[in-house]
C-alpha angles and dihedrals in degrees: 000000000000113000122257092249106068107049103172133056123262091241089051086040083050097057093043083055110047081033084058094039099053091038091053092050089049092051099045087052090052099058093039074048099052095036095208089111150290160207109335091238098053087046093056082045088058096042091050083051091051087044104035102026090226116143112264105228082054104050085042084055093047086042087062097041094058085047089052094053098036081057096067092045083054091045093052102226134059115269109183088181098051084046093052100044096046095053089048091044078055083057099036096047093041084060093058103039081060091050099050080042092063098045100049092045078052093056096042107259081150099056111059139099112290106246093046084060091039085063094031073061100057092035084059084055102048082046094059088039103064075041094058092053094045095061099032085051084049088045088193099127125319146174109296094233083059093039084062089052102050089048095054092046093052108022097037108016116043102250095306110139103186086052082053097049107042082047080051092052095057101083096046089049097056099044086055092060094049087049095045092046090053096048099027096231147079123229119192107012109125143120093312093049089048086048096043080059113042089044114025103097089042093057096050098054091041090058083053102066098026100035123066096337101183089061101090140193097280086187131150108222084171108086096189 
């Protein structure tokens, strides 16, 4: 009899997984696209650029990274797997965000009027986030920042994902306004950062229960 805790099958967990991942790149190339804001954590990332003078892609790797190791001090044990596949989903997801980049800069994202771009940004935002839902719901492998998420919301927090993600926000935040404070200056805070805030953790609940349904949380709450 399959455990409780695993309540789809690995092909339909693998859909859910390659379908999130593709929609979260999208959406994040979409906002860089639009340039009217984005995720909290891409905008620390930029400010770090504009502070430290480090390349982007790479802060946002080493970002993850540091996600990907903090998640098996919150998990309690050592998992080598769930380490591993969270700092290639970092690779493999960075690829992709380039390449929607590039074809929506093609096709003039960057050139339209701005409140068209101010609502292509929020639409980038709605866009990870029903990602977001569809591959923590999977819970194959994910991006460590999610991953963080996912483990707040299930291990500390009784299942409450706005309470996860909001907890997941601080450190960005706080980064932002270092970095701000050295620089005197903030980069990529705009309408789509104030959206992703205020509406993050609401989206993706709300894609739990409206978008793909039947694809449930396969997640482990046992660490043993």
């Amino acid at each position: 009899m399959r455990s409780d805790n695993i309540k789809n099958s690995i092909q339909t967990r693998i859909v859910g997984l390659i379908s999130g991942l593709i929609l979260n790149a999208f959406g994040n190339g979409l906002c860089i696209s639009a340039n009217m804001g984005s995720g909290l954590w891409t905008a620390s990332a930029v400010n770090l650029n504009k502070w430290l003078g480090w390349n982007t892609g790479l802060l946002l790797f080493i970002i993850g990274v540091i996600n990907a190791i903090t998640n098996q001090f919150l998990i309690k044990r050592f998992d080598g797997k769930r380490l591993v596949g969270e700092v290639l989903y970092v690779l493999f997801f960075s690829y992709f965000v380039n390449i929607f980049t590039d074809l929506l800069n093609m096709v003039g994202v960057p050139s339209l009027p701005i409140v068209i771009r101010a609502i292509l940004s929020c639409l980038g935002v709605a866009f990870f986030c029903v990602a977001i839902s569809l591959y923590q719901r999977a819970n194959i492998v994910m991006h460590p920042n999610d991953d963080t998420t996912n483990i707040l919301r299930f291990l500390y927090l009784k299942g409450n994902s706005t309470a996860a993600q909001i907890i997941d926000f601080i450190p960005p935040i706080i980064i932002i306004i270092v970095a701000g404070l050295a620089v005197h200056n903030v980069y990529s805070v705009n309408v789509g950062t104030i959206f992703s805030f205020i509406f993050n953790g609401i989206l993706i609940a709300s894609a739990d229960k409206f978008i793909w349904p039947s694809l449930k949380h396969n997640f482990k709450a046992q660490v043993d």
